[in-house]
N, C-alpha and C positions, 0 to 999 in steps of 0.2 A: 290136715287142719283140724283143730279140736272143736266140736261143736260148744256153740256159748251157752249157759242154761241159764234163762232169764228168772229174777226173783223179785218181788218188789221194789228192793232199794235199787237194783241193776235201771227195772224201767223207769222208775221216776228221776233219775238220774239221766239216762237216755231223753227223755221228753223235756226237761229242764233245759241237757246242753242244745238240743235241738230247735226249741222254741225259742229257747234264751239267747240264743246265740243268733238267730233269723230276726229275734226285733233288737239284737244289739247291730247287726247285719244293715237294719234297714233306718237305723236311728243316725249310724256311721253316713248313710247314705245320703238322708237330710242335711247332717251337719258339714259333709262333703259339700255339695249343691248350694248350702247355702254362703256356707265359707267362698266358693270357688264367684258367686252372681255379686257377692259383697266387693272382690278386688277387682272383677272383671267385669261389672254390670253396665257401667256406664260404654262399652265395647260393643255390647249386648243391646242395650237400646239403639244404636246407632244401625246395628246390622239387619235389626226390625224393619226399621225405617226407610231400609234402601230396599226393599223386595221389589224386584220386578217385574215385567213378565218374562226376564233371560231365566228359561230353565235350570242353567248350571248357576245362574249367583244364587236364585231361592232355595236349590237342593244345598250348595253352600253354607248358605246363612241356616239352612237347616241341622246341617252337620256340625256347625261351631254353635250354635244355641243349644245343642243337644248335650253338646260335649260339656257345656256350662253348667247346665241345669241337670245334669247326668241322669235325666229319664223324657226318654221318648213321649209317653203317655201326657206327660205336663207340656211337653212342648205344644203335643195335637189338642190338646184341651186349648192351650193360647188359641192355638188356631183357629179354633169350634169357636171362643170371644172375640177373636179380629175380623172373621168373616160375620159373625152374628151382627158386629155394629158395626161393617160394611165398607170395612177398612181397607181389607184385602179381597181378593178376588179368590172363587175355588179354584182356580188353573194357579196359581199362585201358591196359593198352601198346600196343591199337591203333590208342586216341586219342595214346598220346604218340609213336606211330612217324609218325603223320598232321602232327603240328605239327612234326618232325624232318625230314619233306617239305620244309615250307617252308625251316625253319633252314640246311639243308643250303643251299640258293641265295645265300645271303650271301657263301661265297667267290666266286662268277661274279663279283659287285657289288667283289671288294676288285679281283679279276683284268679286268675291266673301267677300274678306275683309269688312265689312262695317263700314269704316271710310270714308266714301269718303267727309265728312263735313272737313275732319282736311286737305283735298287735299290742297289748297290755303295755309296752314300754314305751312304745310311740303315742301311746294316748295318756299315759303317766306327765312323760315329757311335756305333751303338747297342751296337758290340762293345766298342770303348775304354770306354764306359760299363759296361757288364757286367765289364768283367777291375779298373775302380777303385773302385766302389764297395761297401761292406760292406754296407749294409742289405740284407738279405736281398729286403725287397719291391720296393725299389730294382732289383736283379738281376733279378726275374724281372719289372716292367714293361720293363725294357730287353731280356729273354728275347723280352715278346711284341711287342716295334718291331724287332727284329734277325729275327724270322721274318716281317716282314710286306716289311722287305728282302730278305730269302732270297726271298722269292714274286716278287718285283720284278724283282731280278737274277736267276735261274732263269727268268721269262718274256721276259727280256728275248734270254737265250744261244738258247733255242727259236726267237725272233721269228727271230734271224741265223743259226741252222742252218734256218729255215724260207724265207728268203728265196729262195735261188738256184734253191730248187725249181719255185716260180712261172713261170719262163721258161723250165724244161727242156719240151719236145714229152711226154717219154714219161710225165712223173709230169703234166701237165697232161688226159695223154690216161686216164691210170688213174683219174684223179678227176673226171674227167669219166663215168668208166662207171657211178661212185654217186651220181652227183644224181637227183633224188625227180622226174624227168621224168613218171613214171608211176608206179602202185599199186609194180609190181616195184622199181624204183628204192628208194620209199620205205623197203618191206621190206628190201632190202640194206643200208640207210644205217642202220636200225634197231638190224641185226643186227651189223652193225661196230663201233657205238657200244655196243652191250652187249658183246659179245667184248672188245674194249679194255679196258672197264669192269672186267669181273669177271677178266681177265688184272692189271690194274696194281690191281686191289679200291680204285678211289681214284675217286669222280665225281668230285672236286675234280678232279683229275690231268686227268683225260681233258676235261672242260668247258674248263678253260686250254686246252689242249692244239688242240683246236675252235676257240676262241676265237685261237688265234697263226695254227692255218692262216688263217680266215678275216680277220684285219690281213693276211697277206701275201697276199690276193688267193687262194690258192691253192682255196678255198672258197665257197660264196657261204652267203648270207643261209638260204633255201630248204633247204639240206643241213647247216647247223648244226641248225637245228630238228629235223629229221627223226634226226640222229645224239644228241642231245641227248633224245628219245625215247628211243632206246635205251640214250642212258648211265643213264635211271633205271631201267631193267629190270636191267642190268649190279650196279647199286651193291646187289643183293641179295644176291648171290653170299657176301657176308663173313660176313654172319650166319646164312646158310644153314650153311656150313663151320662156325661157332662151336657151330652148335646141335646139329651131329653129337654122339649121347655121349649129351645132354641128357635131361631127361624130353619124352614126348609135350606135355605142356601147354606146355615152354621150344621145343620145333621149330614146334609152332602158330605161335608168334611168327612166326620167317623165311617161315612158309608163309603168314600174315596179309599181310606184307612181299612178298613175292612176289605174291600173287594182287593184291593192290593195282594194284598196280604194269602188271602185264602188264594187266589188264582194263582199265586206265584207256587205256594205249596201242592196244589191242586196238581199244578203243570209240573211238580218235582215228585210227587208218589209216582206215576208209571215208570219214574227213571232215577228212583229213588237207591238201586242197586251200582248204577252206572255213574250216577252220582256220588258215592261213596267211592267207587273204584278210582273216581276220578280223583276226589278228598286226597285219596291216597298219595296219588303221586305228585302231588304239591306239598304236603304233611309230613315231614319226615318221622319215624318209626321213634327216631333219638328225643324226638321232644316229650318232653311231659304232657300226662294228658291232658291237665286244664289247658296248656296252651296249645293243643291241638285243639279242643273244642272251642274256645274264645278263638280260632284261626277260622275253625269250618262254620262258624258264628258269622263273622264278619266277609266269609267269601260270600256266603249266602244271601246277605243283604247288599253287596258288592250289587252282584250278577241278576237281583231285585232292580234295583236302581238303574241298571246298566239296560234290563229288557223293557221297562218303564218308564222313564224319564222321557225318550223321544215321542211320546202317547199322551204325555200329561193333559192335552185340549181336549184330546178325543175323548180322555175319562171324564174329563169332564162335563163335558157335551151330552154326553149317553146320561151320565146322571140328574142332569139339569133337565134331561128332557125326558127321562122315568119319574123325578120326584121334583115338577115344578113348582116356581116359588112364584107363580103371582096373586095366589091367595095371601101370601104372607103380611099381617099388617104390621106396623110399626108403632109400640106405644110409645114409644121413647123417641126426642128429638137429636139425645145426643149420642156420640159413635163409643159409649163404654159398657162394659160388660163384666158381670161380676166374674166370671171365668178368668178373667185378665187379671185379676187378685193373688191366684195360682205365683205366678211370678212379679213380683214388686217391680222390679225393674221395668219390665212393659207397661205394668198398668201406668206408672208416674210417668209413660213418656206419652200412653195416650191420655190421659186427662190432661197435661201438659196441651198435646195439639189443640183440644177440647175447649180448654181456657183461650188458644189461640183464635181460634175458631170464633170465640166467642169478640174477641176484639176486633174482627175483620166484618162481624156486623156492626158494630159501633161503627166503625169507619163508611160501610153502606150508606148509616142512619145519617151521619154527618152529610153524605150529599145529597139524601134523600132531604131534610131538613133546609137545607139550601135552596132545594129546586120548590120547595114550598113555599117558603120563604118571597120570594122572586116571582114567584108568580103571581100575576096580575086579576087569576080567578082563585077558586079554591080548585084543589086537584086533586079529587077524592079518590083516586088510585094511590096517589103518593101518601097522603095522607091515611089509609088503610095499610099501607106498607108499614108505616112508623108505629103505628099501632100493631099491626102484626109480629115486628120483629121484635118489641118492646117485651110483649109477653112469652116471643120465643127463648128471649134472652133470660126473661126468670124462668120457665121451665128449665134449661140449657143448666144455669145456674143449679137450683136445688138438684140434678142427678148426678152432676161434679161435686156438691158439697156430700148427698148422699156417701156415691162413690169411694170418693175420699177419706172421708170418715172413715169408712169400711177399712181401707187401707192401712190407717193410722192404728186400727186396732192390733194389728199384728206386730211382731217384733221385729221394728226397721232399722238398717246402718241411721245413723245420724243425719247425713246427707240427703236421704231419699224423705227423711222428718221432716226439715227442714224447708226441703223444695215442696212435701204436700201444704205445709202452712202456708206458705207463701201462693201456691195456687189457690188455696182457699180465699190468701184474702183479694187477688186479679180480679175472682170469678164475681167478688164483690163489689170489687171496684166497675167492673165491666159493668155491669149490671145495676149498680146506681148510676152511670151516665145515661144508660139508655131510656132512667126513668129521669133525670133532667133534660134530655134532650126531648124526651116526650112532654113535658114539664113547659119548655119554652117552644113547644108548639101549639099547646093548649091557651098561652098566652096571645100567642099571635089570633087563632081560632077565637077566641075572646073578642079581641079587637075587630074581627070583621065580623062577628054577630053584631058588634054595635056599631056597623058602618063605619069604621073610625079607621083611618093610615095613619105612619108616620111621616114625618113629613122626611124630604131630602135627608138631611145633614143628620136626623136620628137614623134614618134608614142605613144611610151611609157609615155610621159607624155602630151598626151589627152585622153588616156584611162584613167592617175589618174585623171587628172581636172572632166573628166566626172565620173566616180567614187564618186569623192568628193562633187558633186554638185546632183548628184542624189540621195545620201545619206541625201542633207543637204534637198531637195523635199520631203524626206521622211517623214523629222522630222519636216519640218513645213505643208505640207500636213496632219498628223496626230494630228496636235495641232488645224487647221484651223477645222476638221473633228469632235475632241472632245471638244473645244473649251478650248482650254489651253490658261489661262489669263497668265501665267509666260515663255509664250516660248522665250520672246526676251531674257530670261535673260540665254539661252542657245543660241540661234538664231545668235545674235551679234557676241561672240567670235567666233564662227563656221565661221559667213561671214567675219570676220576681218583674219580667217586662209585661206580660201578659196581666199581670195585677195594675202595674203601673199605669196599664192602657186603659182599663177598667177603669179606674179612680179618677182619671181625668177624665175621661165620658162620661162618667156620674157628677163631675164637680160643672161641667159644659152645662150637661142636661138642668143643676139645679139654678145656676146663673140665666137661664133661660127663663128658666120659672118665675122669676124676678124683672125679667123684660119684658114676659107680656103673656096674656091670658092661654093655658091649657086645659083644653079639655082632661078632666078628674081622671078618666082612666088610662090617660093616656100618661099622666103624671104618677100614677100608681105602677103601670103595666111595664111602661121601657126600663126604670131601673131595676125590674124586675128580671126584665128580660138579657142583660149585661149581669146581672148576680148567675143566671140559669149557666151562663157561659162561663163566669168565673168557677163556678165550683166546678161543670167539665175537667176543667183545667188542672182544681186543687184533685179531683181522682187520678186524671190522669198522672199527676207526681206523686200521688203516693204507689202507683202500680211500676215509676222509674225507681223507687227507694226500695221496693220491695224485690224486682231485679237484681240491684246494687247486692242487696243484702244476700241475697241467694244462691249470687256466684261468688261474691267474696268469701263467704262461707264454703263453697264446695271445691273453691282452688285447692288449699292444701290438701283436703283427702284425697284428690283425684291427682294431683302433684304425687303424691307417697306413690299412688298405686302405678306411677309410670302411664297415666293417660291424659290426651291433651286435650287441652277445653278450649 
């Protein structure tokens, strides 16, 4: 073999394809991820949503959210925001960090592919196709074939910044200093492979990266494994960072994440030789080496999961009870996290619950207002309630609109646009009831500072109004919940009787007025208190219309992409 004699142009040539080719590498890898969460995100939200405490669905849902988002690191980050706002339980995320194990290995399987000659031509294709066509799902399936090119062409500039290195003396003689000849060996090759890792915070990255040395000879078989060890101790490093801030129970996550990880390696150096022997005889000799390595990749995280998963309480337990959380305070009332931004798809379905969340106090306050109402004293526990939840309901409020916003700033499918405006204006709607219903108990409170009731037949018809109008919270609360695209077409007549009922209790009320003397505030206050209940009503139909509009809207995209709504 001729040795290569480096010159100027040779190395900045070398460091171009090399570089160049790792952030074309990791640009493919975005536009991969985000292509793949844009056709299959609404899958993805759903699969969040069912975590249990069954260990094998959460390692599941971990596995198929990993394979979406095609990095491990983003998913434990979700994680580190769902347990932060206390969504999920850490026995929970530690089955879905375990199935995230595996997911994570499916890039090694694209970067094992050996086309990477056709990378430039698939992202030719796939680009022309992205700048002509309109349909939105259109654009972003050609988003995730143009990132699978970027990964292509990207490993391909590596492959030819890697090549010349192979026959130089002195990079053959450095990499010969970390092969896994012995225990020390092994431990260097480890330690290299996690350093890179948590330096470029990418296993994908650094796996390729493993995988090019080893195509160009400059690596062998033996010292992928061993470095490939250490890229899964390395891939911790992001969600460690993310969790800094967090509460104790969201850092347990990365420290669940971590201990994993290191023990499993830990427990594979003493038998690190027998391990490979074993490699062997599963591995056949005729495969190429990337995909022996994306193979000894995925058995390793296999046989992870496989020693782990039946423990998942226990780790928890020990960690709960080395880094407890009942210091931990709460500034925030509602369950979001900016963490959760990481992936669009989840944050829109918890701010989504959030908004829910927030209609299911309204619905509290309605019988808390009732039982107030009715009562014969004042009931200053209820009455502190309505007032309590009135101002939970604007905090709640402004860290959804925060949140949100947040959201909207990034680059969204149409769909997930769409659905934030629309929860933007819920959280409004939610949130002006709660200040009318606090509104028409301020009234009432009015009235019994100045000794004054009403009598039977006014009393009588604010218990129906409020009847009528918590009936109708019912029905659009439960359409907003399961997302009823046809509610207006019950909703309307409903608010057009509920008006009707109004108008004629007000025309009652003023014919009264005319039969015989009222006391002034009580002639000011009741049709005040029938207006309080009317506008309930008029938010309530605009939070059915905003429904209406939101699925009507997201049928056809989610129609294209083959998922049911």
């Amino acid at each position: 073999m001729e040795t290569t004699t480096f010159n100027s142009t040779l190395i900045i040539q070398i460091i171009s394809n090399v570089i160049g080719g790792l952030a074309i590498f990791l640009l493919g890898m975005k536009y991969l991820s985000d292509g793949i969460q844009a056709v299959a995100g609404d899958r993805m939200r759903r699969m969040i949503s069912i975590v249990t405490d069954n260990r094998l669905a959460a390692c599941g849902t971990g596995l198929l959210v990993t394979t979406i988002i095609q990095s491990s690191s983003v998913t434990t980050v979700m994680l580190v925001g769902l347990v932060n706002a206390g969504v999920m339980t850490l026995q929970q995320s530690i089955g879905v960090i375990l199935g995230a194990d595996i997911g994570t290995t499916i890039t090694g399987w694209i970067v094992a592919v050996k086309v990477t000659k056709y990378g430039l031509l698939i992202t030719g294709i796939s680009g022309i196709y992205y700048l002509f066509t309109k349909r939105e799902l259109n654009r972003f399936i050609a988003m995730l074939v143009m990132g699978l090119g970027f990964i292509f062409f990207g490993l391909l500039l590596m492959e030819k910044g890697v090549d010349p290195l192979r026959s130089h003396d002195g990079f053959i003689a450095l990499f010969s200093s970390f092969t896994p000849k012995n225990y020390y060996g092994v431990i260097k090759c480890i330690f290299i492979g996690a350093l890179v890792t948590a330096i470029i915070q990418s296993s994908s990255a650094t796996v390729a990266i493993t995988i090019t040395l080893a195509r160009a000879g400059v690596i062998d078989f033996d010292t992928s494994v061993a470095l490939v060890l250490g890229q899964n101790i390395g891939t911790t490093v992001t969600a460690f960072l993310a969790s800094l801030g967090a509460s104790v129970k969201a850092r347990n996550v990365s420290y669940a994440h971590i201990l994993i990880k290191v023990v499993a390696v830990i427990i594979t150096i003493p038998f690190f030789f027998l391990y490979l022997k074993a490699l062997k005889l599963i591995i056949l000799d005729s495969m190429e080496i990337a995909t022996q390595i994306a193979l000894a990749h995925t058995i390793f995280n296999i046989l992870l999961v496989l020693a782990f998963l039946p423990f998942t309480h226990y780790i928890a337990y020990i960690l709960e009870y080395l880094f407890n959380s009942k210091s931990d305070v709460t500034a925030t009332v509602s369950k979001l996290d900016v963490r959760l931004l990481e992936t669009p798809m989840v944050s829109i379905e918890q701010s989504r619950r959030e908004v829910l969340r927030m209609g299911e106090v309204v619905g509290e306050m309605m019988k808390t207002l009732k039982g107030v109402i009715t009562a014969e004293t004042d009931k200053k526990e209820l009455i502190d309630r309505l007032f309590s939840q009135e101002e939970l309901l604007d905090r709640m409020q402004e860290e959804i609109v925060i949140f949100v916003t947040k959201l909207l700033s990034q680059e969204l499918i149409s769909t997930i646009t769409k659905e934030s405006q629309e929860q933007l204006r819920r959280a409004d709607e939610y949130e002006s009831i709660s200040d009318y219903i606090v509104y028409i108990l301020k009234l009432f409170l009015r009235l019994r500072e100045a000794k004054l009731e009403l009598d039977k037949d006014e009393m009588d018809d604010v218990l129906a109004l409020h009847s009528e109008v918590e009936n109708y919270y019912r029905m659009v609360f439960d359409a907003h919940r399961f997302r009823k695209a046809n509610i207006l077409i019950s909703a309307k007549p409903r608010s057009e009787a509920i008006t009707h009922l109004f108008r004629k209790m007000r025309s009652r009320h003023l014919c009264k007025l005319s039969e015989k003397q009222l006391d002034p505030l009580i002639c000011t206050l009741f049709p005040d208190i029938l207006a309080g209940y009317r506008r309930v009503k008029d938010h309530l139909l605009n939070i059915a219309e905003a429904d209406a509009e939101e699925i009507r809207g997201e049928i056809p995209a989610l129609a294209l992409a083959g998922i049911e709504t």
